[in-house]
N, C-alpha and C positions, 0 to 999 in steps of 0.2 A: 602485395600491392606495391609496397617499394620496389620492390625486383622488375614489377613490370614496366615502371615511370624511368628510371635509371635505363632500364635496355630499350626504351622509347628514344630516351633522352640521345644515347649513346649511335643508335642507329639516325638521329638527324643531324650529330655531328658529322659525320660519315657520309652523308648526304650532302651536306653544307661541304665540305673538304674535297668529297670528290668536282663537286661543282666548280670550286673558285681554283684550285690545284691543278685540275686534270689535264687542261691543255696549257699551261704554263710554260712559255719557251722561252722566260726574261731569264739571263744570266746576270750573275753578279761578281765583277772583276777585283780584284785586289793588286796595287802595282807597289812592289816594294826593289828596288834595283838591284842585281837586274834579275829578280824575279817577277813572275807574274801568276796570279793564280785566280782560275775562272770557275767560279759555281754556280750551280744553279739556284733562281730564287728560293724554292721549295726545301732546296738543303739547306740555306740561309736562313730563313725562316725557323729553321728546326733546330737547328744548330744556335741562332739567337736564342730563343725561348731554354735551350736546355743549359747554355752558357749562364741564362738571369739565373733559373733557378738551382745550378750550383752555387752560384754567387753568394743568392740568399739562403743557402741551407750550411754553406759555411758561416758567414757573418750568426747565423744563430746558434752555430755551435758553437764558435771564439766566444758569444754573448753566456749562451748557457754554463759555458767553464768556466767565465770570468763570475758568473753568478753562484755559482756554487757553493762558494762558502757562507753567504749570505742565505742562499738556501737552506744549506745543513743547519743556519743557528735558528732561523724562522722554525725549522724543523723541532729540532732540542725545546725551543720555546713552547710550542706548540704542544710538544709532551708533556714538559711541565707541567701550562696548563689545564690538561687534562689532568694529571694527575691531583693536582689544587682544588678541581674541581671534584673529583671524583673522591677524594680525602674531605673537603667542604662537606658531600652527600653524605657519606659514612657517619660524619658526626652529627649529621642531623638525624639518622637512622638510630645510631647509639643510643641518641640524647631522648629520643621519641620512647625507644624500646629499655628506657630507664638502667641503660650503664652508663652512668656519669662520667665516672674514673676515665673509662676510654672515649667517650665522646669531648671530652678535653686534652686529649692527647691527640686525636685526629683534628679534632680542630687548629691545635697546636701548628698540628703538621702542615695542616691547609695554608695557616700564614705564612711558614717557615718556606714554604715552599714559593708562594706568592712574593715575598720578598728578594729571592734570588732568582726573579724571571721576569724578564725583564717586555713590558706590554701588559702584565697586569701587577708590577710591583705598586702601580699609582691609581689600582682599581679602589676607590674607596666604599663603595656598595659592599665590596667583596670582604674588607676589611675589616668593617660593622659585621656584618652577620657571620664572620668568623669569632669574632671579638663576642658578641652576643651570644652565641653558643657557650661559649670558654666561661663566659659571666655565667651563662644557667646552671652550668652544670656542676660548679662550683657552688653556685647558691642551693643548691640541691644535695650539696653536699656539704653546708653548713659552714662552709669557708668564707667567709663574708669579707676578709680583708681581700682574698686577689681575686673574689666576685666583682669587690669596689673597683679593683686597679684594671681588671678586664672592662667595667662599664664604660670608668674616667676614658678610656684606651677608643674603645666605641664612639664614645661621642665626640671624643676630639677628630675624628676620622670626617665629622660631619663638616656639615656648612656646605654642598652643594645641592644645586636644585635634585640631582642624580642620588642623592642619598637624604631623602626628605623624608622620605617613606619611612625606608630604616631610620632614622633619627628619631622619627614621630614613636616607632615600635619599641626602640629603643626606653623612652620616658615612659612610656606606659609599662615595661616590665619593670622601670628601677622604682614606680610608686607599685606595683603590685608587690616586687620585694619589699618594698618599703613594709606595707602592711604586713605579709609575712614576719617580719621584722618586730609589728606591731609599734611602729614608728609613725603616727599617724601624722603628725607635723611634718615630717620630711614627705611621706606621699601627697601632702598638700600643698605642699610646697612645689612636687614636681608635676602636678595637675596643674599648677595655675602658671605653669611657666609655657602648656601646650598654647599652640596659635588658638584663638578664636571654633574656629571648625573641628578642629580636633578634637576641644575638650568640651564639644557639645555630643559625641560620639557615644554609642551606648555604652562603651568597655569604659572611657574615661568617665561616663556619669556613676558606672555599678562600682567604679574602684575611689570614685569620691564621694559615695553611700557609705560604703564601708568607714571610712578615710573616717568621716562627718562622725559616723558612730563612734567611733574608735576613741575619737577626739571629743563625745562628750558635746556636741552641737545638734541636737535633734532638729533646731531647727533650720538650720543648714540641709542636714539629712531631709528634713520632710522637702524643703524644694529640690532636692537632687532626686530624691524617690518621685516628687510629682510629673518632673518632664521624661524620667523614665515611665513612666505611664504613658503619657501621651506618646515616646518613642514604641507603645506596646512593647517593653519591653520584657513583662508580669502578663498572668492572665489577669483579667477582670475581677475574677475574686482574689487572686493574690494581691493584686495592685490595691484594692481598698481594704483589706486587711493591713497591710504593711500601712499605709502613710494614718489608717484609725491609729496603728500601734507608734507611729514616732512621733503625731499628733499627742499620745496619750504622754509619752516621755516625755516631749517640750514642756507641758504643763507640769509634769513630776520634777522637773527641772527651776522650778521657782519655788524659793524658801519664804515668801514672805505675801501676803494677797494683794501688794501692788505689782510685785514682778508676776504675779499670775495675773494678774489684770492687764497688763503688757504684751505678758504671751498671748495671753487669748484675744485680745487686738491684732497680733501677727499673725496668727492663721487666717487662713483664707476661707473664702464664704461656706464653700463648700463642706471646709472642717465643723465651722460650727453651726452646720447644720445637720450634721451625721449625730442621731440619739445617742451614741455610743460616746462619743468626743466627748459632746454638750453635759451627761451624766458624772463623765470620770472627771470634767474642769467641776463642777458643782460641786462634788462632792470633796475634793482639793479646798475647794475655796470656803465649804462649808469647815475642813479640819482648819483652816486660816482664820477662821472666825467673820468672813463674809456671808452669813446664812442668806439675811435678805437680797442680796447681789448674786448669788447663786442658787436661789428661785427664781429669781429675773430670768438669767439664762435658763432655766427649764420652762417657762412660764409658754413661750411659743410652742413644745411638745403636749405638753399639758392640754392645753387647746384644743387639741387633736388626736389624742390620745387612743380612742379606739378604732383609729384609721391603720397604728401603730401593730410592727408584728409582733407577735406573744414574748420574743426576746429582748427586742426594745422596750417593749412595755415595764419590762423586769426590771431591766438596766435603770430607766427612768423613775421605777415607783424606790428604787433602792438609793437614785441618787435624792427622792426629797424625802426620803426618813432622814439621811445622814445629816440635814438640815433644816430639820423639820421646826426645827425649836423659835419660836416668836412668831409660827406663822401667821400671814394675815388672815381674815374675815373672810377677802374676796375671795382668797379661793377655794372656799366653803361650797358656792355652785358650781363651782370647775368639778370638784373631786366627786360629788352630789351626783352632777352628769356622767362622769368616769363611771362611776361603781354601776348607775343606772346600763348604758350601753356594754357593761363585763360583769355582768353579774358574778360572773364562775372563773376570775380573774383574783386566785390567793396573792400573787404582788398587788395588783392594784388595791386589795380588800388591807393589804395590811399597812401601806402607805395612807391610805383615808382613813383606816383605824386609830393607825397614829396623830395623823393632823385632827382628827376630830376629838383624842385625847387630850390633846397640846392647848386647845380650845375650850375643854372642859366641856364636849358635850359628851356623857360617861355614857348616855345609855346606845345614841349612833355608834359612840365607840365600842362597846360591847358586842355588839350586832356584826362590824368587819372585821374587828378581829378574831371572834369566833370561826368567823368563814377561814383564814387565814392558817388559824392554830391547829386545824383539823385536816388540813388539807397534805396532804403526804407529798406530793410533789413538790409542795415549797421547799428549799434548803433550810436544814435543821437549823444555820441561825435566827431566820426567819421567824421561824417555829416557834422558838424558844422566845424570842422576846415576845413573839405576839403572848404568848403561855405570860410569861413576866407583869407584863403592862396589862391582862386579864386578871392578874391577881393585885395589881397596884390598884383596879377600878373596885374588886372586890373589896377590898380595904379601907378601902375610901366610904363604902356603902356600910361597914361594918358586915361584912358578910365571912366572917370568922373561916367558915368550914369552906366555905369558895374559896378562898383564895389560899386556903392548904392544898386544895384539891389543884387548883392553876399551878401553885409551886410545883408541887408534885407531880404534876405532867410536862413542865419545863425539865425538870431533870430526867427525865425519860426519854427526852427526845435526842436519838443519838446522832 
């Protein structure tokens, strides 16, 4: 189709030329003394146009020889860069396919080379992520003093808007080293130094999870683990598994039952309303010697109890044995109703067994915890104390041979 347009083109030149040329009988004189010289316009014509464009194909060749060396170094540079680049590649390849050793000597090379070439000696993007290679692969290789001198190297390269990115990458590998390191203060340090948007990122929230653990702040960790939930950054059962579990540490975290009263003010609603939480604080605050303060807190599941699933239920009947001691009167119809709606519920039977010991009613108490002591599913401490506290009731009755027989099936329980 080109061929045809061009030979279209070329046939109305030729058209055009014979037309305005063809009867052309202007001459064109030249008087130089005492010559004179007559041509015709048409060879004028021809003879101008082919005069310009010698003209202009010399001026560009004096231009392209005067350029040449200029040429030849743009050239040379040109290679370099390739090759800076192409050495840059390598070490990322290296560094990926786990040879350290040589992915820091390429990288090496990448600088070494960028430095004597001149157009990307003042690349500073380029400088970072060669400097950042050289840092990894070194921290990979346990050399942590010219990992540091490689970082230091990296980030002093920063401070333009052109190397933000790399900068920002940069702080986030020197707190993941950091923790490597198990240096949890300095990753925390280098977390809180990211801008605003950054260290809302999921990588700067899972490396200030860690950071938070590391450093013995659970509750730091629970609100770092919280907005990672809401970034999905967990599945759904992961995400409430973890923050039940750093919930449970913050409270393991206070030595005395007002700093656990403290804590469990800092969690958030949703903490303490998970059975699981509200159980393991009770039962803290019951070894604190807060029993009636941690029936309080069970006091709203309690209520509700056989809404509760057979796990919770467990959790709960075990967190108000462990505090089971002064209990009050009222919740004599709470437990009443519990046992009535689970009949076949060995936790709940041995939690009301207990309270209704605690209470001195011996013969209700006989009756759950029988249910309790027999029940093979319950865990054998369970077991065993219900077996216990059946033979404390025995004894109390004078029932001599019961409550040999109760001993003696406490220790059987393996």
């Amino acid at each position: 189709m080109r061929a045809i347009i061009w030979l279209v083109l070329l046939f109305a030149v030729a058209v055009v030329s014979a037309t305005a040329f063809g009867r052309n009988d202007a001459l064109v004189t030249f008087y130089w003394a005492p010559w004179r010289l007559d041509l015709s316009l048409n060879l004028f014509l021809i003879a101008l146009v082919l005069g310009f464009l010698t003209i202009y194909a010399f001026v560009n060749g004096v231009g392209a020889l005067v350029r040449l060396p200029a040429r030849a170094r743009e050239w040379r540079n040109a290679k370099r860069e390739r090759l800076a680049q192409q050495a840059l590649r390598e070490a990322l390849s290296l560094y990926f396919g786990g040879r350290y050793s040589r992915a820091h000597k390429a990288a090496q090379r990448a600088l070494a080379i960028q430095a004597e070439t001149r157009g990307i000696d003042d690349d500073r993007e380029f400088t970072m992520l060669g400097e950042l290679l050289a840092a990894g692969s070194m921290h990979r290789l346990q050399d942590r003093a010219r990992r540091d001198d490689h970082l230091a190297r990296a980030l002093g390269a920063g401070g333009s808007p052109a190397t933000r990115a790399a900068e920002e990458g940069a702080r986030l590998l020197a707190a993941e080293w950091a923790l490597d390191d198990r240096d949890a203060e300095r990753a925390l340090q280098l977390i809180g130094e990211l801008a605003p948007g950054v260290a809302r990122r999921t990588q700067a929230l899972r490396l200030k999870l860690q950071a938070s653990q590391l450093a013995l702040q659970p509750l730091d960790a629970l609100k770092t683990a919280r907005l990672l939930a809401k970034h999905q950054a967990f599945s759904p059962g992961a995400a409430k598994g973890l923050l039940r579990s750093l919930a449970c540490d913050a409270l393991d975290s206070a030595y005395d039952a007002d700093q656990l009263r403290r804590v469990w003010q800092q969690l958030e609603v949703a903490d303490r309303r998970d059975p699981f939480v509200a159980a393991h604080a009770a039962q803290r605050m019951g070894v604190l010697g807060g029993r009636a303060e941690a029936r309080a807190w069970l006091r709203p599941f309690w209520d509700h109890i056989a809404e509760r699933s057979e796990d919770e239920r467990a959790v709960l009947a075990d967190a108000l044995v462990s505090c089971i001691e002064g209990i009050e009167p009222e919740w004599l119809p709470r437990l009443e109703a519990a046992g009535r709606l689970q009949p076949r519920d060995a936790a709940l039977s041995h939690a009301i067994g207990r309270a209704l010991a605690a209470v001195q009613l011996w013969g209700k108490a006989r009756q759950q915890l029988e249910v309790s002591a027999i029940d093979a599913t319950l865990p054998a401490v369970q077991r065993r104390d219900a077996w216990l506290r059946l033979a404390e009731i025995a004894e109390r009755e004078a029932d001599l041979e019961r409550a040999t027989e109760c001993y003696r099936q406490a220790a059987l329980v393996a």
